[in-house]
C-alpha positions, 0 to 999 in steps of 0.5 A: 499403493498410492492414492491420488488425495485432492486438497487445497495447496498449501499455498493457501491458508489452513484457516481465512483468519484475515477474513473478518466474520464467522466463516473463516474456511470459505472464500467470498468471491462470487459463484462462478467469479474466476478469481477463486480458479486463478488464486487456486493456480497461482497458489500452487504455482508458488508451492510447485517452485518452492517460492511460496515463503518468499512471494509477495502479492500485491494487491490494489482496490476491487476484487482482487483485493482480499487476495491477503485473505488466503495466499499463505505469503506477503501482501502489500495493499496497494492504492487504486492502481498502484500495484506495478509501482508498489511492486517495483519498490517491493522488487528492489528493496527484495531482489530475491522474493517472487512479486506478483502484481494482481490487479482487475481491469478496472484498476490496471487499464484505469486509474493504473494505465500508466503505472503498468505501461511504465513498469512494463517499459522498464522491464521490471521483474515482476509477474503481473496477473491481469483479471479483465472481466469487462466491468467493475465487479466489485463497487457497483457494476459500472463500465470498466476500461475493457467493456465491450461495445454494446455492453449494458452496466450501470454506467451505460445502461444503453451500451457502450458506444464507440462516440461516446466512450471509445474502443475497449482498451486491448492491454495485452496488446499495448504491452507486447509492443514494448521492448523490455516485456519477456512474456505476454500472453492472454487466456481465459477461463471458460472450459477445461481447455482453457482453464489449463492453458491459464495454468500453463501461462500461469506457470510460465510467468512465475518460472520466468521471474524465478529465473530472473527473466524479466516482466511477466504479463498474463491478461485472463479473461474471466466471468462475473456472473454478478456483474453481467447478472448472468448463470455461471454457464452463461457467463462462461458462454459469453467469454467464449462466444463475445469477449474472445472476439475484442479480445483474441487469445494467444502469446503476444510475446515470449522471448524468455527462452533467449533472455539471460537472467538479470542481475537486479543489485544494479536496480537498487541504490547502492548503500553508500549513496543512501546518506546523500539521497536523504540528506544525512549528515557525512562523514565524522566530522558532521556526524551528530552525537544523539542518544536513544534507547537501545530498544525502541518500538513507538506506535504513534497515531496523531489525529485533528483536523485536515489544515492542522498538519497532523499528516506533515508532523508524522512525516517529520517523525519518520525522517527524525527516526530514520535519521536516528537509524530507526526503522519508520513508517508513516502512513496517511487516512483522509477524512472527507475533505483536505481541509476542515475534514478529519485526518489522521495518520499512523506512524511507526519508529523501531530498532527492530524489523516493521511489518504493517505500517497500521498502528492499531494499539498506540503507545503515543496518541496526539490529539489536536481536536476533540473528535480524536480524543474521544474516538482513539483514546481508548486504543492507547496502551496501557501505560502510554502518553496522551498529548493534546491540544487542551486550547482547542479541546474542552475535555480531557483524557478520562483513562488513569492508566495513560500519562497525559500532557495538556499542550496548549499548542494553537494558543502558543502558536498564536502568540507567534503569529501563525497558528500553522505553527501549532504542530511544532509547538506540540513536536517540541513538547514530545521531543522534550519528553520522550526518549525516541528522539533526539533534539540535536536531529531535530534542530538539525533536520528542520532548516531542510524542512522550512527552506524558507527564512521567515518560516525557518525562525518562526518554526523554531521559536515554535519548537522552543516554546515547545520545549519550554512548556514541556519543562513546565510540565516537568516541574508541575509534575 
């Protein structure tokens, strides 16, 4: 005898460990806020197609965000939105994974305007699932690219008008004048009619891109009974009666029947070509000679000021690793300001497979002001190397079990002539005393990195005396 057993897909999570807090078995959207009945679809989607271990979400600012919380498969966050682009690079560098792009209608018809236009005109093979709810839901309520005219949010508290903010942006009608789109179609979860029209239309873009289709564009008008200080049964009321109306339901487009799947290789670039993309050296005869460590897994966080090039001397990290064949990433955290305000970034330089590019317990800390040392020193490891500007910083590491090399990198470089040149001073002392980097590609690399003459000898007499002060280290030692 069967019976019918309702459960969460397996799509999901058993357990929200990524969510932070104590109750780790819910979801922290609102009541009655459509996201959690789009998750839900999209979850079993993944799982009915077999995909779910080879899916990869995307997920830029605002609600849609915390989709890492509970999807049982990759996520990459994205910046304000940056998810078409983030997903076209995911897309290429896997052609056979599921891409999904989840974005809000302040993100994708804001600051991403343009991000999804072009990824939709290139006919990139992703699934986009675009929640419009007609406001900023997440940060305050304000008015969203998709607010209705009349609407009140705190950005408009007398209503959105045509002369002062324009007309509403229609998406799903833009999109479906381009060529290249195979499947565009806008719903909306407002009743059980709807909720299943949203799951088909759900479907049929993930199946799409399984198939190799092509671009995939769903526009789901949802509620926020939030954000329009609404009951849930009144929000739903209102998507029925008042957005349908801006925003008209129906497929806007749908020539997937007819496509023929694409064959994605052409979209990367060919092997081969990798070496002169990134000016590395070709052929034997300039192949350089370098030593490295059989294993190799840094996790480096270098922090200082914003001006001091802190950001530009973890970039340089990463080209030397990738041109020692290491697998890299870098990235950036800004303070309140470029310059004079607090920066820092995240690097990491291994042999083996990188999943996050956050480097939360560091094996390499450079510090070029105290406000760094003082906050990340005790993030180190065990065992691992302090380098900081001890001409700058009037304290020095209080850890034992750290190794740590005083640099007088700002007063080095000031004997050159340019304290700018601080960064290299210290880039020479780590070259000269660890072992995942090599000084030929050092010396070979920085000529592309300063173009210029006059900054090319300054930069290397930097790193010399870099070199220098670390063999002084040596000896005191």
């Amino acid at each position: 005898m069967s019976a019918k057993i309702l459960s969460k897909s397996r799509g999901f999570y058993d357990v929200y460990e990524r969510r932070p807090g104590s109750d780790q078995e819910t979801t922290h959207y609102c009541p009655g806020c459509g996201h959690g009945i789009l998750h839900k679809m999209i979850a079993e989607a993944l799982i009915d197609y077999g995909v779910s271990d080879n899916s990869i979400i995307i997920s830029p600012v605002g609600c849609s965000v915390f989709a890492y919380y509970y999807f049982a498969a990759g996520n990459f966050q994205a910046a304000h939105g940056r998810a078409p682009a983030v997903a076209t690079g995911v897309k290429r560098a896997l052609p056979e994974s599921i891409v999904i792009s989840y974005q809000g209608d302040g993100d994708l018809a804001a600051i991403g305007g343009n991000e999804i236009l072009h990824a939709a005109n290139r006919g990139e093979s992703i699934s986009v699932f675009f929640v419009n709810n007609a406001i900023y839901g997440m940060t305050g309520g304000q008015m969203a690219p998709t607010t209705l005219i009349g609407q009140k949010t705190t950005t408009t508290p007398y209503g959105r008008t045509v002369a002062n903010e324009g007309y509403p942006i229609r998406m799903t009608e833009l999109i479906s004048q381009l060529e290249a789109p195979v499947y565009v179609e806008r719903t909306m979860m407002a009743d059980t009619k709807s909720i299943n029209t949203t799951r088909k239309a759900v479907r049929k873009a993930i199946k799409n891109q399984v198939e190799k289709k092509g671009f995939s564009f769903v526009e789901v008008l949802s509620t926020c009974p939030t954000g329009w200080k609404m009951t849930a049964p009144q929000s739903e009321e209102w998507v029925k009666t008042t957005m349908t109306k801006q925003f008209p339901l129906g497929v806007y487009k749908d020539i997937s029947g007819d496509a023929e799947p694409l064959d994605l290789t052409k979209n990367q670039l060919p092997a081969e070509r990798i070496p002169k993309a990134i000016s590395l050296p070709l052929g034997d005869k300039e192949k350089l000679v370098y030593q490295i460590p059989k294993t190799v897994n840094e996790e480096i966080k270098i922090s200082g000021f914003g001006g001091q090039g802190v950001l530009s001397l973890g970039v340089w990290l990463s080209e030397f690793g990738m041109r020692e064949d290491l697998n890299v990433s870098w990235i950036p955290s800004y303070g309140p300001e470029m310059r004079g305000g607090t920066a820092h970034c995240h690097v990491k330089l291994s042999n083996r497979p990188i999943g996050s590019p956050l480097v939360a317990q560091p094996t390499v800390l450079v510090a070029t002001n105290r406000p760094s040392l003082e906050k990340f020193e005790q993030e180190v490891v065990e065992g691992g190397k302090i380098f900081w500007d001890n001409s700058l910083i009037d304290i020095s590491p209080s850890r034992s079990d750290i190794v740590s090399f005083p640099v007088p990198a700002t007063e080095i470089a000031n004997q050159l002539g340019n304290t700018k040149a601080a960064n290299v001073v210290m880039l020479g002392v780590i070259t000269a005393v660890s072992d995942f980097l090599d000084e030929n590609i050092v010396r070979r690399t920085l000529p592309e990195i300063f173009k210029k003459k006059h900054l090319l000898d300054l930069n290397m007499q930097a790193f010399n005396k870099g070199l220098e002060f670390a063999a002084s280290l040596k000896q005191m030692t």
